[in-house]
C-alpha positions in Angstrom: -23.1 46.7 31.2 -24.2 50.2 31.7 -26.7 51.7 34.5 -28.6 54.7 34.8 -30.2 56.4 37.8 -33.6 57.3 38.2 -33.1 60.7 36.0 -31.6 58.4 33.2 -27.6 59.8 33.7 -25.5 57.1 33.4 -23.2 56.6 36.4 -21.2 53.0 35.3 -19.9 51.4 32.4 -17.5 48.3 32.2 -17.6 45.8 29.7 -17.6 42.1 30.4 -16.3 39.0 28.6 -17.1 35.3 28.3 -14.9 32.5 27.7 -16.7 29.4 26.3 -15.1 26.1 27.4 -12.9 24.3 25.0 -15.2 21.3 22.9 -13.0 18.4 21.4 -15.5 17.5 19.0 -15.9 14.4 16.7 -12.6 13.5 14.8 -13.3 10.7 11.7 -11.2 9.2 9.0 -12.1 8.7 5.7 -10.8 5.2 6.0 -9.9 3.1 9.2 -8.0 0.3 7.2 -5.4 1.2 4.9 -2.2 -0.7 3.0 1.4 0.1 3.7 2.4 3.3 1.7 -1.3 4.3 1.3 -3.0 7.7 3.3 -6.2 8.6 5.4 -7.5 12.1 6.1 -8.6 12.7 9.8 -11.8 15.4 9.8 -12.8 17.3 13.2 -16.2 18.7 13.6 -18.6 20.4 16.7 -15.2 21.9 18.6 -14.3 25.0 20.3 -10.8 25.8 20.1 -7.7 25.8 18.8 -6.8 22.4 17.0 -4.0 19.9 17.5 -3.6 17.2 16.1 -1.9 14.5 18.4 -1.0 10.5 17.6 -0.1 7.6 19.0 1.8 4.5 18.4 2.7 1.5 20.7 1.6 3.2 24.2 4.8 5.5 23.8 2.7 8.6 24.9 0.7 11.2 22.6 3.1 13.2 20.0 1.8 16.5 18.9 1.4 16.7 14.7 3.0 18.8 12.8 3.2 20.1 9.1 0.2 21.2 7.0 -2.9 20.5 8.5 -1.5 20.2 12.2 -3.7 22.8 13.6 -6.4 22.8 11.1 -9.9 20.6 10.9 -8.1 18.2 8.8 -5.2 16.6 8.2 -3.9 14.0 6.1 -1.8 11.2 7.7 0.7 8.3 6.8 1.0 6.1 9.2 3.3 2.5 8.4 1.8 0.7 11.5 -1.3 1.0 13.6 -2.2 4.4 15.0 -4.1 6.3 17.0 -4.9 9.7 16.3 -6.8 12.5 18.4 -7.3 16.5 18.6 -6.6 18.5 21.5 -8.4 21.9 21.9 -6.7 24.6 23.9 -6.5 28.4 24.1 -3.6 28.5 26.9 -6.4 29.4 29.5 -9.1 26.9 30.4 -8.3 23.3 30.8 -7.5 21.4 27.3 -10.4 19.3 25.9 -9.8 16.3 23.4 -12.1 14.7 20.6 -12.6 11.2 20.5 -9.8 8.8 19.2 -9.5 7.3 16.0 -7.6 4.1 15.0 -5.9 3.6 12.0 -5.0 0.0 11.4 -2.3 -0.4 8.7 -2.5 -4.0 6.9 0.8 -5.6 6.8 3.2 -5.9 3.6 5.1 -9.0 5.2 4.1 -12.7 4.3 3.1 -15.1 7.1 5.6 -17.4 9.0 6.8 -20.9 7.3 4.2 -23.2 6.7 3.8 -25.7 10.0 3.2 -29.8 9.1 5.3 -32.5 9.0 8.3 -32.2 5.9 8.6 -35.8 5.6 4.9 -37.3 5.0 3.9 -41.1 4.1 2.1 -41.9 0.7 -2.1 -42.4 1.1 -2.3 -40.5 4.8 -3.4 -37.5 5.7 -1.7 -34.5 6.7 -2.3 -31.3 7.9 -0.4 -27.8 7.7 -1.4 -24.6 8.2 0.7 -20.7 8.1 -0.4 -18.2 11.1 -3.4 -15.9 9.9 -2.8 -12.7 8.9 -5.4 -9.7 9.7 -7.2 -8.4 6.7 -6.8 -11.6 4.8 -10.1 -12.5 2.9 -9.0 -15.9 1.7 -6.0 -18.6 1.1 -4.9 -19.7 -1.8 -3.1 -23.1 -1.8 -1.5 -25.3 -4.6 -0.4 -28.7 -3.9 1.4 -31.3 -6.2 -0.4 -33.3 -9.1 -1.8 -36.4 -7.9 -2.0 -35.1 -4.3 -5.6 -34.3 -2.7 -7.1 -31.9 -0.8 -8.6 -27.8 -0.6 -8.9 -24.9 1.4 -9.2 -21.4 1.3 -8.3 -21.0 4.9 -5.1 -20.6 6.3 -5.1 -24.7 6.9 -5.2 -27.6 4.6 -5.7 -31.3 5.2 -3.7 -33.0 2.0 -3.2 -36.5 1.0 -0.1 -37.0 -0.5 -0.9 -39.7 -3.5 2.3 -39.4 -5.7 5.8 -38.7 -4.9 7.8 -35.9 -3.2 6.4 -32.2 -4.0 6.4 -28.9 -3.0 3.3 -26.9 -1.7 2.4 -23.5 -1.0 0.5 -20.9 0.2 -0.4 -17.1 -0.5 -2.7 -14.8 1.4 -5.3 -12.3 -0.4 -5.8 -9.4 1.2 -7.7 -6.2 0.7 -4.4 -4.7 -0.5 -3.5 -7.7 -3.1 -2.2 -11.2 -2.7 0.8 -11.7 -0.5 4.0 -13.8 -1.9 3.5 -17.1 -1.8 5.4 -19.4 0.9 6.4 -22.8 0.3 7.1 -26.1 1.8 9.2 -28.8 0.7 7.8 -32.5 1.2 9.3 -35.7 0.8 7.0 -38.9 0.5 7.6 -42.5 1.9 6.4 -45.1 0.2 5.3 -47.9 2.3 5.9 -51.3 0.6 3.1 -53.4 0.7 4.5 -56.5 -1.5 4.6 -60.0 -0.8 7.9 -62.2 -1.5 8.8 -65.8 -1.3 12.3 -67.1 0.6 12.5 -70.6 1.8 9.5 -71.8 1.8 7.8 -69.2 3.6 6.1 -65.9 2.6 7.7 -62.5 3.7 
């Protein structure tokens, strides 16, 4: 800023700085659902400041990043469960600012719990059984035995067991391929329904 008198001679000088506030911007990722093993690359845009990228995992606190990309606008991650990612924005001055938070949700690689429904079923009745349902899963594939009856592509099935003992099971597809399959062991009673003759009577 300089000012002159009335003759035009200059009589102060001093220069004078600004300091814009620290903007956190808008962090994306290129993918918010991802596979065990697989990658997603968090972008930042609209900040002010110096980046860092922070995470996230199980409410244990935010962990700064570090490696290549740490500090940049982007950054590729590998995260093995779900995850929450943000940047923080600070020049060691004026108060940090953060950008929005992004979740990454990592589908699972382990196969539901055992198959629930009774192991030990009688002939011609219904029966139901069912696994837990995983996240992600877009259908259920179940086989039961020959001569047995009954569909679904859900994590439940109502069968009727028609023949003799068997063995079903189940498999989840997912968006990152079909779980292994889980079975269940069931043994059939056969209720007898035949008429004899002892003593002159009918049994």
């Amino acid at each position: 800023i300089e000012t002159y008198t009335s003759s035009g001679m200059q009589i102060a000088c001093r220069p004078v700085s600004f300091v814009t506030p620290m903007e956190g911007g808008t962090a994306t990722s290129s993918i918010n659902l991802i596979c065990a093993g697989d990658s997603a690359v968090l972008y930042l845009s609209g900040y002010n400041g110096p980046i860092q990228w922070q995470k996230l995992v199980s409410n244990t606190g935010w962990v700064n990043l570090s490696g290549p990309g740490a500090n940049s606008d982007s950054i590729t991650v590998y995260p093995i469960q779900e995850t929450f990612y943000r940047a923080r924005l600070w020049n060691g001055i004026d108060a940090p600012a953060h950008s929005n938070i992004v979740k990454l949700y990592v589908m699972p690689s382990l196969t539901p719990g055992p198959i629930s429904g009774k192991s030990t079923a009688c002939k011609g009745y219904q029966e139901h059984y069912s696994i837990d349902s995983i996240p992600g899963a877009l259908s259920y594939t179940w086989n039961i035995p020959s001569g047995w009856t009954g569909s679904s592509n859900n994590s439940s099935i109502v069968v009727v067991p028609n023949s003799s003992n068997g063995t079903i099971s189940v498999s989840a597809n997912t968006v990152c391929g079909t779980l292994g399959a889980i079975t269940k062991n069931i043994i059939i009673n056969e209720v007898d329904t035949s008429l004899f003759y002892s003593s002159g009577s009918w049994g």
